[in-house]
VMD Tcl script that draws the C-alpha trace (Angstrom):
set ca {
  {137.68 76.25 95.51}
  {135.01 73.59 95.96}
  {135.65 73.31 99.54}
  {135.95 76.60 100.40}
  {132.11 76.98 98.67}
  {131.28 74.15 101.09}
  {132.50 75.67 104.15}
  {131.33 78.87 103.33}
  {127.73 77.77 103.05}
  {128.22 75.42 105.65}
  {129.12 77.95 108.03}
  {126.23 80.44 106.71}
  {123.56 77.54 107.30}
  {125.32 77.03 110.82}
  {125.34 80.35 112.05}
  {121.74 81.37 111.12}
  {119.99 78.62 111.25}
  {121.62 75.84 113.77}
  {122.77 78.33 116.41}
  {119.14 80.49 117.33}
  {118.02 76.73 117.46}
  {120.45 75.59 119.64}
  {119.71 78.90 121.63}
  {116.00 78.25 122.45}
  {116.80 75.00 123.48}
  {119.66 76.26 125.58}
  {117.41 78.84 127.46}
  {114.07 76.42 127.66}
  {116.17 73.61 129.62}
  {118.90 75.84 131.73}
  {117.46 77.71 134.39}
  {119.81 79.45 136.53}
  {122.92 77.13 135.36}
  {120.92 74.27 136.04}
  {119.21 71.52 133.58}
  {115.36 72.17 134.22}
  {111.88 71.52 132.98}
  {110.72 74.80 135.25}
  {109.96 76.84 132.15}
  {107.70 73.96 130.63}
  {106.27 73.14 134.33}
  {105.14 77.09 134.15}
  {103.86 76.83 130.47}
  {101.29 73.83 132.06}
  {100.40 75.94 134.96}
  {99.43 78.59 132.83}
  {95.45 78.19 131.49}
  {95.97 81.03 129.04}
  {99.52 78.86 127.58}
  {97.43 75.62 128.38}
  {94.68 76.95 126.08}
  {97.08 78.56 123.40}
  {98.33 74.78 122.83}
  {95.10 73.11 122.78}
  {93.58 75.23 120.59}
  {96.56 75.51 118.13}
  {96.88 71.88 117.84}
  {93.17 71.65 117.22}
  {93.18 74.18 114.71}
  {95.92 72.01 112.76}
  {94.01 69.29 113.03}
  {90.77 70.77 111.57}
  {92.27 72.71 108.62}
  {93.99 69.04 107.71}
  {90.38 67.56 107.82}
  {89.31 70.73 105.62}
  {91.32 70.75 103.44}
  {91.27 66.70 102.93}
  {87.67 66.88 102.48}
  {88.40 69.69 99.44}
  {91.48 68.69 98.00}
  {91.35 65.13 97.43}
  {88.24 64.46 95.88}
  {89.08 67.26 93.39}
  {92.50 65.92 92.54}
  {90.32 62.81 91.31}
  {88.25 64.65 89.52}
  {90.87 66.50 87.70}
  {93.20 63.02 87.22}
  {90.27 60.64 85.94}
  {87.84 63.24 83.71}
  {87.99 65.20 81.02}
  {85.79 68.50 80.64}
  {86.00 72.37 78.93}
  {88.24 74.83 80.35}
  {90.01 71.63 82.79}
  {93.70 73.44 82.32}
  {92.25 77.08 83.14}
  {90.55 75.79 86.26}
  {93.69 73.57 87.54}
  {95.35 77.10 87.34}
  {93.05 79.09 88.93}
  {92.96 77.03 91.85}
  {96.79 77.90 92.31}
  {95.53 81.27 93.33}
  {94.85 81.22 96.97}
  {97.86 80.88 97.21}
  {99.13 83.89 96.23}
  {97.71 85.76 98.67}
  {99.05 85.11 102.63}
  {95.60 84.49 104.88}
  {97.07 87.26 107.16}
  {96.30 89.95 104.14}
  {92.93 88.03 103.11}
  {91.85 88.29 106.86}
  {91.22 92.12 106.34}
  {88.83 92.13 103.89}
  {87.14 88.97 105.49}
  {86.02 90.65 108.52}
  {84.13 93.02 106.32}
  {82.02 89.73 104.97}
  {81.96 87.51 108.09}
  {81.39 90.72 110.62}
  {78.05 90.47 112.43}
  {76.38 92.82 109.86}
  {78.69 92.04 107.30}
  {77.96 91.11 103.61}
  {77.17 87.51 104.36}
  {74.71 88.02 106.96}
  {72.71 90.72 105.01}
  {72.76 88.32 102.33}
  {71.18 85.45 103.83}
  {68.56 88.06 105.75}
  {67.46 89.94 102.21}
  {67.21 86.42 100.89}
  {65.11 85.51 103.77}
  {66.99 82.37 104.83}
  {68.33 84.03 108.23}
  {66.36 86.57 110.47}
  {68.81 87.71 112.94}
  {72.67 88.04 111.94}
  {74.70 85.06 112.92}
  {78.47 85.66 114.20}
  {80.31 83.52 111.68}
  {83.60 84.99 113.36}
  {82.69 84.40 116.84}
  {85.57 84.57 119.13}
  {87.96 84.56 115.83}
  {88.86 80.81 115.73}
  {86.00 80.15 113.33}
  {87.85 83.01 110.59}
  {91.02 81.82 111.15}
  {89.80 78.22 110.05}
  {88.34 79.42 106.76}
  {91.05 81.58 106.05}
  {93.66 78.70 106.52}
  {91.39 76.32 104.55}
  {90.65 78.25 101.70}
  {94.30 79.19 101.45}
  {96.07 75.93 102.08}
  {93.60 73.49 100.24}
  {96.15 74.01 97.21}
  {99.14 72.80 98.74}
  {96.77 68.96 99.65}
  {95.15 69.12 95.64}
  {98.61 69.56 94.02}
  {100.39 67.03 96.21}
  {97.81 64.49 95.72}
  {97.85 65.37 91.95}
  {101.72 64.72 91.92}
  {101.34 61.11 93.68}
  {97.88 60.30 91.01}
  {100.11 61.15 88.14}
  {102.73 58.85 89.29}
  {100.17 55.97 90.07}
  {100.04 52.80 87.84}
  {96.54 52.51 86.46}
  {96.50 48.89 85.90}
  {96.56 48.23 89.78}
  {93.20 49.20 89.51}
  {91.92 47.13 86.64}
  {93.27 43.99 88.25}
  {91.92 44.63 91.74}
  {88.19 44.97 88.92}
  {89.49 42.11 87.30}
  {89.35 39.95 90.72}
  {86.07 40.97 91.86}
  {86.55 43.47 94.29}
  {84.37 46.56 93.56}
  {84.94 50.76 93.90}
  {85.26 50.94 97.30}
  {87.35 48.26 98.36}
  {89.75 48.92 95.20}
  {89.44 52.83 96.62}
  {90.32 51.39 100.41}
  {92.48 48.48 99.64}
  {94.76 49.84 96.60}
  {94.14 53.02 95.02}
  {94.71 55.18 98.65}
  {97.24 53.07 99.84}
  {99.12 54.13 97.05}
  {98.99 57.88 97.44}
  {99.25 58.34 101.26}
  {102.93 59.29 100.83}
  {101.90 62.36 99.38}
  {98.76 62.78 101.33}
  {100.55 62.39 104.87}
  {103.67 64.99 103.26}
  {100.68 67.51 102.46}
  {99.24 67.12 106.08}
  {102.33 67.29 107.82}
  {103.03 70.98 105.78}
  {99.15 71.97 106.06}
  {99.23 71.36 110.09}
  {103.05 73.34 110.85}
  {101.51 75.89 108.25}
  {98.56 76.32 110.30}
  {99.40 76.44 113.85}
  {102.46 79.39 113.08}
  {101.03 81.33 111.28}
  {101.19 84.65 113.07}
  {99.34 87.64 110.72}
  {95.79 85.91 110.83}
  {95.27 85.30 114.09}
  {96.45 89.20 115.12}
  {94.08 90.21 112.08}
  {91.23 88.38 113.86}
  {92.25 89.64 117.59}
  {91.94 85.77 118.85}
  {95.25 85.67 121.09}
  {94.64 81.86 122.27}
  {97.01 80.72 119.67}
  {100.92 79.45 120.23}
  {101.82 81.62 117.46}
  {100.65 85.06 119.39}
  {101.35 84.14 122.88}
  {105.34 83.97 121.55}
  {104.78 86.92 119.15}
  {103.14 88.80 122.58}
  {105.94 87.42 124.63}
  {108.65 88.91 123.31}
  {108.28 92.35 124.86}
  {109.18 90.97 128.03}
  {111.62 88.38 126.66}
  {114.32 88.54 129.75}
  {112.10 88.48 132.64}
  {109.53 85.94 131.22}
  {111.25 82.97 129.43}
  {108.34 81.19 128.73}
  {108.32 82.03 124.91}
  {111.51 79.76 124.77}
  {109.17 77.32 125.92}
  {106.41 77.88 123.60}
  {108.71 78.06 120.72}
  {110.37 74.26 121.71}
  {107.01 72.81 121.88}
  {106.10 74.01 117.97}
  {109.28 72.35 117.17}
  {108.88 68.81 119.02}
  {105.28 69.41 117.32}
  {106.96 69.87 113.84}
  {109.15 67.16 114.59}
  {106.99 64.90 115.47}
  {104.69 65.33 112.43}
  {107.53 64.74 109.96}
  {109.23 61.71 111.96}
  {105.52 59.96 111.94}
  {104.94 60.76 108.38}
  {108.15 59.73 107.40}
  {108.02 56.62 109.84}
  {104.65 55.39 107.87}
  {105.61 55.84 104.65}
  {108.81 53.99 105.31}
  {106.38 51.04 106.91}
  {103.56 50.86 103.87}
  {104.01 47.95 102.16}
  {102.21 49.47 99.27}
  {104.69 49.96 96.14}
  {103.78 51.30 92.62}
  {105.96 51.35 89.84}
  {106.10 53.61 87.61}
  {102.67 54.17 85.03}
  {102.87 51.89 81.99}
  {100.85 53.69 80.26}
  {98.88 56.84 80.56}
  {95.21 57.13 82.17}
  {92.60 57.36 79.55}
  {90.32 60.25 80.85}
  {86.24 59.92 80.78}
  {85.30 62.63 78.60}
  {82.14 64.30 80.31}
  {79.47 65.87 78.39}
  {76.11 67.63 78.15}
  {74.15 67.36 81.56}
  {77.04 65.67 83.11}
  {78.92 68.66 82.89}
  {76.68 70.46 85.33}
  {77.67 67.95 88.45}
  {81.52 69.00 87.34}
  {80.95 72.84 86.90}
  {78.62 73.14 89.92}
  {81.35 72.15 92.69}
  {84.14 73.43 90.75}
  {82.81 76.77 90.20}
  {81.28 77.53 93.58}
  {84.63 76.27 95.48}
  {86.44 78.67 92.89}
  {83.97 81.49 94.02}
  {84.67 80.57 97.33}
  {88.57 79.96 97.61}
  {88.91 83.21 96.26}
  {86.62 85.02 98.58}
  {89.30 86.75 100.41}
  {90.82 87.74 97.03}
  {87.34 89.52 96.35}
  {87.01 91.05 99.36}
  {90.23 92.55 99.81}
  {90.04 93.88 96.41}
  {86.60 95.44 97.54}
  {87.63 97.33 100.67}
  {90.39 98.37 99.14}
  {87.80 100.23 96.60}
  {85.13 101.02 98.85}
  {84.22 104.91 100.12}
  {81.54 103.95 101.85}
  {80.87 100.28 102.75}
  {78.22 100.29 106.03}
  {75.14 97.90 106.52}
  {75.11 96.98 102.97}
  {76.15 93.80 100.86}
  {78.84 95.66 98.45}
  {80.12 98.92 99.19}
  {77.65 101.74 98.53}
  {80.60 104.04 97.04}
  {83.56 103.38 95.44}
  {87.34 105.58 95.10}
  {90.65 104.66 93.91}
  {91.91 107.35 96.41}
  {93.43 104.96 98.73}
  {95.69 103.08 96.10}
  {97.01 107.13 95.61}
  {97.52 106.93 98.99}
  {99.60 103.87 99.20}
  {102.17 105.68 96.92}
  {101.99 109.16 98.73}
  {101.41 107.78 102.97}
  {104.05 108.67 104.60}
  {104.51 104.79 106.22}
  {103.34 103.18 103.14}
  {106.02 104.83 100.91}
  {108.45 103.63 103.66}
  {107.45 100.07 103.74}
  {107.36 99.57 99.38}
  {110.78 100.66 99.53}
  {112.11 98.59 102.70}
  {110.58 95.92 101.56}
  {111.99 95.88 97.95}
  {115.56 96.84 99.69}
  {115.05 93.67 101.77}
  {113.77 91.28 99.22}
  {116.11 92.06 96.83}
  {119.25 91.54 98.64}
  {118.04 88.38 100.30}
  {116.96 87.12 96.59}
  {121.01 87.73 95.15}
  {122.08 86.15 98.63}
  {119.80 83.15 97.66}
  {121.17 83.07 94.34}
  {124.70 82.96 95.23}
  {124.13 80.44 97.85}
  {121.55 78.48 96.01}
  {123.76 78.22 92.62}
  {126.39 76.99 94.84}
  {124.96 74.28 97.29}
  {123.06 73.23 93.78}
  {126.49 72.58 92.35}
  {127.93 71.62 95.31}
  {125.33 68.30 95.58}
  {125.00 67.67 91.93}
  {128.82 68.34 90.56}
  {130.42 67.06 93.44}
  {131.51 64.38 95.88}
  {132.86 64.83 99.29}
  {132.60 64.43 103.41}
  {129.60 65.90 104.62}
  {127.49 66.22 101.50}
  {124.39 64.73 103.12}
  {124.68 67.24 105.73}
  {125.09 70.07 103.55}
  {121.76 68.77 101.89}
  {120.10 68.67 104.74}
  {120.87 71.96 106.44}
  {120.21 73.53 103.13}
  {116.74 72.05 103.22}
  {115.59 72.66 106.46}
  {114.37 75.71 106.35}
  {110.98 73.86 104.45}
  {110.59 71.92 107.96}
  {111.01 75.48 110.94}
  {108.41 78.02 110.92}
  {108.99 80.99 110.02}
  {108.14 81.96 113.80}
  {110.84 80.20 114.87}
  {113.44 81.39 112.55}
  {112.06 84.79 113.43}
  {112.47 84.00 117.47}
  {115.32 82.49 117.15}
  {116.90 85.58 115.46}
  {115.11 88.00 118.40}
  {116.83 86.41 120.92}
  {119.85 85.25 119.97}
  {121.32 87.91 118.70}
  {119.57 90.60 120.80}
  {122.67 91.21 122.90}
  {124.92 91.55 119.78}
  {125.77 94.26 117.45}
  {123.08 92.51 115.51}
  {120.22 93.61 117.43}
  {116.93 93.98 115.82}
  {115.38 96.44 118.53}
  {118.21 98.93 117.33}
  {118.38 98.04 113.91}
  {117.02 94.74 112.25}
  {117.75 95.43 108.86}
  {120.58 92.59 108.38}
  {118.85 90.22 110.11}
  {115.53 90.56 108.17}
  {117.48 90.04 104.98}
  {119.37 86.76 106.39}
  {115.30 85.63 107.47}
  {114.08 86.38 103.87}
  {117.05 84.36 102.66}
  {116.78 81.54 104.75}
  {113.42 80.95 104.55}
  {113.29 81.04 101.16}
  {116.69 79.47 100.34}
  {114.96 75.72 99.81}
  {113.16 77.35 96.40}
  {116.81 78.30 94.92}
  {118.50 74.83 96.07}
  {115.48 72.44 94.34}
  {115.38 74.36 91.33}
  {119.22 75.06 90.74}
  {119.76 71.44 91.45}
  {117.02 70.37 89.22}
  {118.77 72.35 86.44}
  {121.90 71.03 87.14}
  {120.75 67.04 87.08}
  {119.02 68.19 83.75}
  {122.37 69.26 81.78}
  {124.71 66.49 80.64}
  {128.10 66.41 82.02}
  {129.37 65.56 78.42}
  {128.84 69.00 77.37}
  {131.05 70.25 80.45}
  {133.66 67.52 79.55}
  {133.37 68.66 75.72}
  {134.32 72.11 76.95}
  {137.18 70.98 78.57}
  {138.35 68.73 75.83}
  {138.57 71.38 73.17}
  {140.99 73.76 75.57}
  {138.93 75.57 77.80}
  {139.41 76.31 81.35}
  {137.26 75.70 84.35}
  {136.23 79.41 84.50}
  {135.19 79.57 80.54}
  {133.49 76.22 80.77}
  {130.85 77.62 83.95}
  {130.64 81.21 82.20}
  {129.84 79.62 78.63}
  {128.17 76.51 79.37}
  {127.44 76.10 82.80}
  {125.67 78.90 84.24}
  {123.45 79.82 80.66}
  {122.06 75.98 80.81}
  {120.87 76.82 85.04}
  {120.01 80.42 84.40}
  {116.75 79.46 84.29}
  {116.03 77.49 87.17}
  {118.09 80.32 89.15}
  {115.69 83.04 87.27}
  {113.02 81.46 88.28}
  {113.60 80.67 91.77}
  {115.01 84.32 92.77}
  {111.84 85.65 91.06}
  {109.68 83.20 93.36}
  {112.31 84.65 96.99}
  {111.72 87.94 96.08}
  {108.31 87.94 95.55}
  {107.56 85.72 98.43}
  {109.96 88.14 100.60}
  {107.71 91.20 99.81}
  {104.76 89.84 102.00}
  {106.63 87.27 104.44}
  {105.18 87.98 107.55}
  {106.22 86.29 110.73}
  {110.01 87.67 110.20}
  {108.23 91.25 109.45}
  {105.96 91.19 112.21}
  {108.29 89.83 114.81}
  {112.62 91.27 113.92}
  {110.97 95.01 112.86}
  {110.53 96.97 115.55}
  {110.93 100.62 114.80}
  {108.20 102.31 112.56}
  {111.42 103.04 109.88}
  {112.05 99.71 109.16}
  {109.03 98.44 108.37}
  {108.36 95.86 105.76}
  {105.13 96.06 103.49}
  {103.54 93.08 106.20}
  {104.06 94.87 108.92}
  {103.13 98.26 107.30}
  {99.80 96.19 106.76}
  {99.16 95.22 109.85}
  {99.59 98.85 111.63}
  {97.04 100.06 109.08}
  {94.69 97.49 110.17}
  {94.77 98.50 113.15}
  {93.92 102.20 112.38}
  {90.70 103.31 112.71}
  {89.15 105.72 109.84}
  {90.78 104.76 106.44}
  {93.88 102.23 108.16}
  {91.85 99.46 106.66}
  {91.36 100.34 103.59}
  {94.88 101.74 102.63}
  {96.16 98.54 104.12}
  {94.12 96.63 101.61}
  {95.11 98.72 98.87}
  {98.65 97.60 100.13}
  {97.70 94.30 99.98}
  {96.13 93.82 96.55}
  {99.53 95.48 94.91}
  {101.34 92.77 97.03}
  {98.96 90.16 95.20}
  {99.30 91.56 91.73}
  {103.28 91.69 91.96}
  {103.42 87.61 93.55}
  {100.66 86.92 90.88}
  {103.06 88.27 87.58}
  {106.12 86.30 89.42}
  {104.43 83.29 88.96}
  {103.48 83.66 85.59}
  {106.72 84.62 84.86}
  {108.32 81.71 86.82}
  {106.05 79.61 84.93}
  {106.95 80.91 81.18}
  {110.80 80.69 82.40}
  {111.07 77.33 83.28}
  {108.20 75.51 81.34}
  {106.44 74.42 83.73}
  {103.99 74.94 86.86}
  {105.13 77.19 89.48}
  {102.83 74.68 91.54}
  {106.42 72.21 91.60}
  {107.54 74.55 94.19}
  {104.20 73.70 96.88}
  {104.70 70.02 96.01}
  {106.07 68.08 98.61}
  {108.15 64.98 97.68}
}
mol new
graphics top color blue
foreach p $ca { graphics top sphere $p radius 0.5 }
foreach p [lrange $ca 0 end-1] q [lrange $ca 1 end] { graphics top cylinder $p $q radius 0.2 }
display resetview
């Protein structure tokens, strides 16, 4: 039985996720039977492609600087001081990420537009006299959106590595003379660039695939949308195969260096001793801690705000908050003919590729905690991997290889939509059943079997009730998360009757008159339903649905 789980999954992993891979690669290096770099040579030539690269590579590398700058001196704030309301604001920054940039991009064109709220802001106040293009060309919004979004992932990861730093390798570096600054360079972040470099590395793939903000923002100079726009002509034009291999050897090459330099730091903790005694701030100290926090609160969940505005807003022209306000458009969501469509697709979708998740997560979870056997590693791996492709890829991958097939997503993508969901969000179910399963003590599975009962009544009565939770818990995190995925959405569904919620979203952004705002109404339901399915993820398993960001 065990073995037949394993080559079940192993096939499953194989077939969906190894073989579109192996496809790109296939059609990116044969040209006309013939091993080539022709496609790549053609990529080079091309100042548009030339530009996409550049650009997305630099807009990696800026949101990593951003979002250094932000999250890491607040994850020392929060680790070394104590201060009122520390635990609710530790949870409220956990909220950008509830809400994909590529839905927060609709409401922040209505702030960062050329007369939008910010600009007649800063002109009542006096500060600016003409209004300044904070958007520009597009690339600036797609930088804040990404920041303010992904800042999270860098504050909890460098959290995770300052909770598991030993305290008293500071006092002795005091001890010998040296003083903040060279403890800072010399021991303290030393000791936490695991986690800081396994933030980057997710921050930078995050950044350069996404797919929704960029379209949002019309800026096509990104990798992401020149293989999202090159798929309409995918047989005559191969250079999307291309583009697609180069966000991989990028991807690749971000993990192999980060893994590379941890591997090489000579830097080793052990484990605390004892736990950090917190500075308890005060009086007019608290104002230096409440100041910051606050306005990067404020901030961070700007595109909350503003998507929750338009979607209210009757009349919102030249003026900084909308002049009129309706709920007519959240009727609308329940009653448009494209809107009712996509709620019900989407929940169709999410919640078979949530039980497929669940069946496959339970297993490989058993599978590399229960069990020994040939191949194990692999299985882990494979069942991982998902955490290190884009969901572009994935997406692409799917497209192309099975466009020829009975499979094919321009006829009817339904199938493969739910195997993308799955996939993508398969590495959620696999850390959280296995964490269950390292938690329960094989005694009580051995005193099961001791006192007469089978295999069968063992997993029904002791098993599976001890990992419900972690598998409750997960599935509620797939399916939310497979409401609003968006790079499968935007690029496997096609026809206007398969639409998913995302890709509902972005037609109606597109729509001139009230597109916009129904789309926003769509998108603040999205955020309400992901918001209750981490509370509830939380109050399952006992602990922060943050676990699931951290990296490591």
């Amino acid at each position: 039985m065990k073995r037949l789980l394993f080559i079940f999954c192993f096939i499953f992993l194989v077939t969906f996720l190894i073989i579109p891979l192996f496809y790109i690669f296939l059609n990116s290096f044969v040209v006309n039977n013939k091993f080539s770099f022709e496609i790549f040579k053609i990529i080079f030539s091309n100042y548009l492609l030339r530009q996409s690269i550049i650009n997305s590579f630099v807009l990696g590398i800026v949101v990593v600087i951003l979002t250094t700058i932000i999250g890491v001196p607040l994850a020392f704030l929060f680790f070394r001081y104590d201060f009122p309301g520390k635990n609710i604001f530790r949870t409220l920054f956990f909220l950008p990420l509830i809400v994909s940039p590529f839905v927060g991009a609709i409401g922040m064109r209505q702030i960062l537009s050329r007369f939008g709220s910010l600009n007649l802001l800063l002109m009542k106040l006096k500060i600016i006299h003409h209004p300044v293009s904070w958007i520009g060309s597009g690339f600036l919004g797609i930088v804040i959106l990404e920041t303010l979004h992904l800042f999270p992932i860098m504050f909890l990861n460098i959290s995770a590595s300052l909770n598991n730093f030993d305290i008293s390798c500071e006092e002795e570096s005091y001890n010998l003379g040296a003083n903040f600054w060279q403890t800072f360079k010399n021991i303290t972040f030393p000791l936490i660039l695991p986690g800081y470099f396994a933030a980057s590395s997710i921050i930078f793939i995050w950044a350069i695939t996404d797919l929704g903000t960029p379209l949002v923002f019309e800026f096509p100079e990104l990798i992401s949308v020149q293989i999202f726009n090159n798929l309409t002509d995918i047989n005559t034009n191969p250079t999307g195969y291309g583009l697609v291999v180069i966000v991989i050897l990028l991807t690749v090459v971000f993990f192999i260096f980060t893994k590379r330099y941890i591997e090489k730091t000579p830097y080793v903790s052990q484990r605390p001793t004892f736990k950090f005694e917190e500075k308890k701030l005060e009086g007019k100290k608290l104002l230096f801690v409440y100041i910051p926090i606050v306005s990067l609160l404020f901030i961070s969940l700007l595109p909350h705000i503003s998507i929750i505005l338009t979607s209210f807003s009757k009349k919102w022209f030249f003026s900084i908050l909308p002049s009129e306000y309706t709920g007519r458009f959240y009727k609308l969501v329940f009653f448009h003919r494209l809107t009712k469509r996509g709620i019900f697709n989407s929940f169709f979708y999410s919640s078979l590729s949530t039980l497929i998740d669940i069946f496959l997560g339970f297993s490989i979870g058993f599978l590399l905690a229960r069990t020994k056997f040939k191949g194990k590693n692999i299985l882990d791996i494979l069942s991982m991997l998902p955490l290190a492709i884009p969901g572009i890829i994935i997406a692409f991958g799917y497209f192309t290889t099975f466009s020829d097939t009975i499979l094919n997503p321009r006829q009817n993508p339904v199938f493969l939509l739910i195997i993308s969901y799955s996939i993508r969000r398969l590495p959620y179910l696999v850390r959280s059943t296995y964490s269950s399963f390292q938690q329960i003590s094989e005694n009580l599975e051995e005193a099961s079997y001791n006192l007469g009962a089978n295999t069968f009544l063992t997993f029904r009565k002791i098993t599976i009730p001890l990992v419900s939770p972690g598998l409750f818990a997960g599935g509620i995190l797939t399916f939310s998360f497979s409401l609003l995925e968006v790079s499968s959405s935007l690029i496997l569904a096609v026809r206007e009757r398969f639409y998913p919620i995302s890709k509902v979203i972005y037609t109606l952004a597109g729509r001139v008159v009230d597109g916009p705002y129904v789309a926003s109404a769509l998108g603040v339901l999205g955020m309400i339903l992901v918001g209750i399915s981490f509370a509830v993820s939380s109050k399952v398993v006992a602990k922060r649905v943050g676990e699931f960001f951290r990296i490591g």
